[in-house]
MIVEXZA-899229 format. One line per 10 residues: number of its first residue (from 0); for each residue x, z, y of C-alpha. Coordinates in steps of 0.2 Angstrom, whole numbers. Each point is the difference from the previous one (the first is absolute). Example, Ala and Ser with C-alpha at 12.3 -4.5 7.8 and 13.67 -1.06 7.14 Angstrom:
MIVEXZA-899229
0> 62,39,-22  6,-3,17
***
This chain:
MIVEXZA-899229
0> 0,0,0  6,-4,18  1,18,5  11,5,-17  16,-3,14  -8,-2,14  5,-2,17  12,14,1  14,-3,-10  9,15,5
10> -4,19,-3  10,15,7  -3,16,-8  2,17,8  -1,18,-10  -6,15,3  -5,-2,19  -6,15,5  -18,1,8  -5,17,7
20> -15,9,-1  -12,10,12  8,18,-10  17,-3,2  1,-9,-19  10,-14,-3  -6,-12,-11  12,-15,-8  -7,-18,-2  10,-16,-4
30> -3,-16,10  0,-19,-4  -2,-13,12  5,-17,4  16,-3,10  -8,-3,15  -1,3,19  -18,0,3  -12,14,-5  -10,0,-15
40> -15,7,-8  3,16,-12  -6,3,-18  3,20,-4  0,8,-17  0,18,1  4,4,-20  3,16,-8  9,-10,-15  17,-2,10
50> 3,-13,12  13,-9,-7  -9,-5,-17  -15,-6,10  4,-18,4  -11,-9,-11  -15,8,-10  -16,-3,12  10,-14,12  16,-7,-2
60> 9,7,16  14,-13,2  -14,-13,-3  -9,8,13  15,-1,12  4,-15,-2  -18,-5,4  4,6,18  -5,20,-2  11,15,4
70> -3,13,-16  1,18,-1  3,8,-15  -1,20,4  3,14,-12  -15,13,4  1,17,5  11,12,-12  4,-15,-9  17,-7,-6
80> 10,-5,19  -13,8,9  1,18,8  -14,14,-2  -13,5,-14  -10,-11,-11  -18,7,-1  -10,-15,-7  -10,-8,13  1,15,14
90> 9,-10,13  -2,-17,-4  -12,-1,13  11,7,14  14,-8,-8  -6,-16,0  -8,-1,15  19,2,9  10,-13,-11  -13,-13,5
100> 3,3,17  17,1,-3  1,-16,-8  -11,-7,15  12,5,14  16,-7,-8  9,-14,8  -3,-10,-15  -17,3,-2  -17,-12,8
110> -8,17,1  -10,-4,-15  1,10,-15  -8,-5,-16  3,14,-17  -1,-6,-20  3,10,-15  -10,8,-15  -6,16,-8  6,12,11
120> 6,-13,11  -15,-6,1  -6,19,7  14,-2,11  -9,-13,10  -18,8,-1  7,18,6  8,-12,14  -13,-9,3  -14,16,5
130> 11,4,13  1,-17,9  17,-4,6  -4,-13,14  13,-11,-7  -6,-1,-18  -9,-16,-1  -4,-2,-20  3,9,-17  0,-7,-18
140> -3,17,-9  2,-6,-19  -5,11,-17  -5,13,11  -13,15,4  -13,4,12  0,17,-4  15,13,-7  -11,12,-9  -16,-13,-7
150> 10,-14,-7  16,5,0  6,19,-6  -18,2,-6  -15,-12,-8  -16,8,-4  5,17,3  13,-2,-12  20,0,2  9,-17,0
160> 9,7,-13  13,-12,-6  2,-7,16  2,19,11  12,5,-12  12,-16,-6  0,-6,17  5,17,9  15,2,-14  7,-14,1
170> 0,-11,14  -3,14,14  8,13,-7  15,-6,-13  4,-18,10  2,12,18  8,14,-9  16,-3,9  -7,4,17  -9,12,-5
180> 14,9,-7  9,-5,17  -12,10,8  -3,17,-10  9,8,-13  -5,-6,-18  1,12,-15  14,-6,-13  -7,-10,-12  -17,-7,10
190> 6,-18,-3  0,1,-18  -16,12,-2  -8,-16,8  9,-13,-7  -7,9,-18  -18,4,4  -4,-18,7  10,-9,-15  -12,13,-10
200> -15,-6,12  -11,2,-17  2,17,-1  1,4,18  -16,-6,3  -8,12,-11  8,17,9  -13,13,2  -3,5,14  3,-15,11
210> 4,8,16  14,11,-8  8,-13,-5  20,3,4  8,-16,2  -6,-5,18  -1,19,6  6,0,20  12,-6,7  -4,-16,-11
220> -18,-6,2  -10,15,5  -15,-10,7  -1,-4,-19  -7,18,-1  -11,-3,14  -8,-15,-8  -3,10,-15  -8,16,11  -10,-12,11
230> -12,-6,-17  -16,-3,13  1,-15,15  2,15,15  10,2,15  14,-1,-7  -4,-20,-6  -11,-4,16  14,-1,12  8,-16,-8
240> -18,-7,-5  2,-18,5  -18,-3,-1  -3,11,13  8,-9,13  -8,-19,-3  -10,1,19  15,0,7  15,-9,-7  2,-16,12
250> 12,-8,-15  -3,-15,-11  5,1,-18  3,-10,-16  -5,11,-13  11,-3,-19  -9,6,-13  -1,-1,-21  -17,2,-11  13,12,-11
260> 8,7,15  -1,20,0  -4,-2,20  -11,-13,-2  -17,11,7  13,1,17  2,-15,1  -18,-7,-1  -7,16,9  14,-6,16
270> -8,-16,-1  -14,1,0  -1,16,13  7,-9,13  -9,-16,-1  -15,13,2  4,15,14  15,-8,7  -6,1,20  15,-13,6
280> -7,-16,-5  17,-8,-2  3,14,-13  -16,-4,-8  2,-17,-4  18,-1,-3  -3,10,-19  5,-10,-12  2,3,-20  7,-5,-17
290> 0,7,-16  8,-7,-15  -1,6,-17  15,10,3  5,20,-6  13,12,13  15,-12,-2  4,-18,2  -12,-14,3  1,-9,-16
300> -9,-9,-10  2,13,-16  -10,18,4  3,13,-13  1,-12,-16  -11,-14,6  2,-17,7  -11,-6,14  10,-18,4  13,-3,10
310> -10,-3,15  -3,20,-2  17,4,6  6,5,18  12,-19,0  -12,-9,-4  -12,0,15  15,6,11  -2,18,6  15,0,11
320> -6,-15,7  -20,7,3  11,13,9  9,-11,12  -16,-10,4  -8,15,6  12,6,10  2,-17,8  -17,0,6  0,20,6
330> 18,2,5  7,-18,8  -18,-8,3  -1,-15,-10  -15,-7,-2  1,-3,-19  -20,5,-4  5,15,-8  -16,8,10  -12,-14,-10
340> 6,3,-17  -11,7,-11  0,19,1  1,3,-19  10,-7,-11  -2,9,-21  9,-6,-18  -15,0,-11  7,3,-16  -7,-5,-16
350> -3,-18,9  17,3,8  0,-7,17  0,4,18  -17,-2,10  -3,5,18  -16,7,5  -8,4,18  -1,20,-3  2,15,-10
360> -10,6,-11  -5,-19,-4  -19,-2,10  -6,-7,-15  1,10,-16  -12,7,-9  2,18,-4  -8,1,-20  -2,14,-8  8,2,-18
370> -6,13,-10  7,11,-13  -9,1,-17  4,5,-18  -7,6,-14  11,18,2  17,-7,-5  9,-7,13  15,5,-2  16,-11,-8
380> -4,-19,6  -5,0,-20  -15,9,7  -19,-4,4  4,-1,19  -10,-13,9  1,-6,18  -15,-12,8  -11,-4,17  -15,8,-12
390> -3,17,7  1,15,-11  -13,9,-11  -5,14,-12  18,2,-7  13,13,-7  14,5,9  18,-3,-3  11,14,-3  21,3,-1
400> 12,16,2  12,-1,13  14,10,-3  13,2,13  13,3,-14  -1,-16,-5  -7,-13,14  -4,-17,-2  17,-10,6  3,-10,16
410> 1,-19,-3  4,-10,13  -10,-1,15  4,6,18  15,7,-1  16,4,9  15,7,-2  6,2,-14  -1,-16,-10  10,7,-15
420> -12,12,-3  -16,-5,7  1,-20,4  -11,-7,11  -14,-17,-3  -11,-8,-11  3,7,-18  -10,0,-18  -12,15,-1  -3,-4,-20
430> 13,16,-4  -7,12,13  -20,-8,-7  4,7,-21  -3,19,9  -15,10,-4  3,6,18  -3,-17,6  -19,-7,3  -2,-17,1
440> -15,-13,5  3,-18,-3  -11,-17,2  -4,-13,-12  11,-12,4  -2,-11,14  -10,-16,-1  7,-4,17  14,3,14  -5,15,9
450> 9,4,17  2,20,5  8,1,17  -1,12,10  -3,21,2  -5,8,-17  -10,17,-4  -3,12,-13  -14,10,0  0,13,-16
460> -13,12,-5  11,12,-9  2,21,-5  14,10,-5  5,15,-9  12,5,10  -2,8,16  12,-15,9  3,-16,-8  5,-19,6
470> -11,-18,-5  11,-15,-1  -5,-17,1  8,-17,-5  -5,-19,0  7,-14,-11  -1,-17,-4  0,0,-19  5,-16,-7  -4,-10,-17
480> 15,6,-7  -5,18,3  13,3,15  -9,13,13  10,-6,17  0,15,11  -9,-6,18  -2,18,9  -2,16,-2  -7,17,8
490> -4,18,-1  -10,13,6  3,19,0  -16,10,-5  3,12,14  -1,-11,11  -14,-14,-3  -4,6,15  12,-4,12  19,5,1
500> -2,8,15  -5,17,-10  0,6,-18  -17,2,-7  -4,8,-17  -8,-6,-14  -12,8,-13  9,-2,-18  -16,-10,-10  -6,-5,16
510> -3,-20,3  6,-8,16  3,-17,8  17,-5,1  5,-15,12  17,-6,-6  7,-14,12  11,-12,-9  5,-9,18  -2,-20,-3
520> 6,-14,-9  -1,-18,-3  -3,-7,-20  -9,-15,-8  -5,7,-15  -1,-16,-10  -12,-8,-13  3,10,-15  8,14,8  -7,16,0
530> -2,15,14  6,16,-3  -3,18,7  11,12,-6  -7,20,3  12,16,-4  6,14,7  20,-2,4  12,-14,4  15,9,-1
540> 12,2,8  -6,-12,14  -12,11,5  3,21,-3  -8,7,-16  -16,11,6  4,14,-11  -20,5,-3  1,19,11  -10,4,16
550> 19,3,8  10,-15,8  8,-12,-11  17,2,11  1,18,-6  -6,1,-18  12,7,-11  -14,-5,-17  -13,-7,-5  -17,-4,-9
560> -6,-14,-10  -18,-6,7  -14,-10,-9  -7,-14,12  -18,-8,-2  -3,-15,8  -19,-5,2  -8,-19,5  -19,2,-3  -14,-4,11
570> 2,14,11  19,0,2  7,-18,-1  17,1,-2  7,-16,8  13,-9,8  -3,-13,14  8,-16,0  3,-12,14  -6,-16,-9
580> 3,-15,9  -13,-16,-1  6,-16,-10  1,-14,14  -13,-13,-2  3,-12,-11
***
């Protein structure tokens, strides 16, 4: 492509510039531009991942520069080069706010400033963007939240498990072990005590209790503690809550997503919240979004240990080069209709090909009811589980134990970061489908294509023995071969089917409705094809094992097996809702 080289031939590279902040803290970024006299627009990533491995992933920097752009690569608070304490997300607000104005007053700089990155770089650019540095002029936030307690640390009331835990080992904790250790005095031995207790990830996930686990105790990732402490979405949570702040960010922003994505209810909720309640109207229509069929890693055409063709990877519809197209039209003002293209752009999977669409959720899908039904033995995929649009009736329920000792296993799905021991993507369920602990409701085969794109519900009628307990929730595409290929997953917390803003107990025997959001997706389940909704009571260890007792999970030290009964009769349907999407006329 013409840009590959461009029309800068020549980059100069300058390391650890120091750019002060309003405290006193002097944060260290690395700069890239074209050799040059006149000034240029700036594209900042503010990572946490060390600056000087960051010049590729979510944009190829030296591509970028060479493109005509000024990139700053800057190590965040506490991290690696830069001075201070790393508390995740505490002053990336303030933080960010100064280096854009920084990067807007150099010599070298147009005064327009542009950030990229993902995950937590991606948070990086939202917690910028709430406070609205006058200079920063558009965002592309990929793989990223909306919210850090409600998709992120928490899902359904429930801990992130195998995410919280991998993530705050090893690649906050272990990979900036160097400056922390440059900062405070380390115990003899802390290195190896980590280096063993995340190469024995397995067992570490299963230390009771959670939050007395040793490895991360202070001055190594206390907030880790506070994660775990701060189980319902309070205070603590609301002061980084993204969504809070739609009315009034003024800043457009591509939105990077993945159906398999771990963030992926961030990255839709962004969307679609400021297209709504943005009050700039600049800000309002410059939204735009894609999602691929990608998990919390590269964009490539495999996810977990599927294929979805090459045209699935991140290459092959040119990421780097959406990139530099957007920020030609916001940053130097070209007039390259990137304001008229399509505002969403989704990988369909199972079809296997791109498809833009006007909005988010699609305007025309027809939410349908699929309802659970069995003759009392659902569980195993072997069973009499059945799935259809024909509403239930005068049925027996469906029962399973639920032992915390021995929980049904994590497979795939939104994961991040740990891919050794929890790998992320679109895997086979078939293994996870042979438990008792497992209920599962198929359809016939297909006779026809049948689209699904688009948010997806499920609403259990359900009671428990035990005076605490967790419902999870899974939908596959089962293929003629007998393959279950995992599509999303969800879970809701007993004590709070209610709302996660406050613990609210329920009566052992009792049934109650449980809502259990499984965020989106988009799949052609194909003719001959079946649909498939998994029901248990763990996915462990991405989410934290509920250990069955009225006290917090964080702090249980045992725990009790707890028989479940699932109910779908007349008077309590037990369903999930499906975004089925019309054929087109012939």
């Amino acid at each position: 492509m013409p840009d590959m080289i461009g029309p800068y031939t020549s980059v100069r590279s300058e390391f650890n510039v120091p750019v002060a902040m309003r405290d006193g803290v002097t944060l260290y970024a690395d700069v890239y531009r074209p050799d040059v006299s006149e000034p240029l627009p700036v594209l900042l990533q503010r990572t946490p991942y060390d600056k000087t491995q960051n010049r590729t992933g979510s944009l190829d920097v030296m591509r970028a520069a060479s493109h005509g752009y000024a990139i700053v690569v800057q190590d965040t608070r506490g991290r690696y080069a830069s001075e201070g304490e790393f508390y995740p997300f505490l002053d990336e607000p303030n933080d960010g706010y100064d280096t854009v104005e920084w990067c807007a007053a150099q010599p070298w700089s147009t005064g327009k400033v542009g950030m990229f990155g993902r995950s937590y770089v991606g948070a990086t650019q939202w917690l910028c963007a709430i406070t609205n540095p006058p200079n920063l002029t558009c965002i592309v936030p990929g793989i990223t939240a909306s919210d850090y307690y409600e998709g992120w640390t928490y899902q359904g009331g429930a801990l992130a498990w195998g995410f919280a835990l991998s993530w705050a080992m090893r690649q906050l904790t272990m990979a900036n072990l160097g400056a922390i250790s440059s900062r405070h005095e380390l115990p003899e031995g802390t290195r190896e005590e980590l280096l063993a207790a995340f190469n024995e990830l397995e067992c570490t996930f299963r230390y009771q209790p959670i939050v007395d686990l040793p490895q991360l105790k202070p001055p190594l990732a206390d907030y880790f503690y506070d994660w775990i402490r701060h189980s319902i979405s309070d205070d603590y949570w609301k002061r980084w809550r993204i969504e809070d702040h739609y009315p009034h960010i003024t800043t457009p922003a591509l939105h990077i997503g993945g159906w398999h994505d771990i963030f992926l209810l961030g990255t839709l909720r962004n969307f679609v919240g400021m297209r709504a309640q943005a009050e700039d109207a600049t800000a309002r229509a410059g939204q735009r979004l894609i999602v691929g069929p990608w998990h919390h890693g590269p964009f490539g055409e495999i996810s977990g240990e599927f294929f979805f063709g090459l045209a699935a990877a991140g290459p092959a519809i040119d990421t780097d080069g959406i990139h530099l197209r957007w920020y030609d039209y916001w940053l130097k003002g070209e007039r390259n209709a990137a304001d008229a293209d399509a505002p969403v752009r989704i990988f369909v999977m199972g079809e296997n090909y791109w498809r833009e669409e006007q909005e988010w959720p699609l305007a025309r899908a027809e939410y349908t009811d699929y309802y659970l039904h069995s003759g009392g033995k659902a569980n195993t995929a072997d069973g009499d589980g059945a799935l259809s649009t024909e509403p239930s009736g005068d049925e027996f329920t469906d029962v399973f134990l639920y032992d915390p000792r021995d929980p049904v296993p994590t497979r795939g799905g939104p994961l991040c970061c740990g891919p050794s021991f929890v790998p992320g993507g679109a895997y086979d369920q078939s293994a996870v489908e042979a438990r008792s602990d497992v209920l599962c409701y198929t359809t016939p085969p297909l006779a026809s294509d049948v689209e699904v794109t688009g948010p997806l519900t499920v609403t259990l009628y359900a009671a428990t023995s035990a005076a605490d307990t967790d419902f999870t929730a899974k939908l596959a595409d089962v293929e003629p071969c007998g393959a279950a290929r995992s599509l999303t997953d969800g879970i809701i917390r007993a004590r709070y089917r209610q709302g996660t803003d406050q613990a609210r107990p329920i009566t052992p025997g009792a049934v109650e409705e449980y809502v259990i959001d499984l965020v989106a997706t988009s799949n052609v389940f194909k003719a001959g094809h079946r649909i498939r909704l998994e029901i248990s009571s763990s996915n462990f260890p991405r989410f934290d094992r509920n250990f069955n007792t009225a006290g917090d999970p964080w702090s249980a030290t045992g725990s009790l097996p707890a028989m479940q009964t699932i109910y779908h009769d007349g008077q309590r349907p037990s369903r999930i809702r499906l975004p089925i999407i019309p054929a087109p006329a012939a």
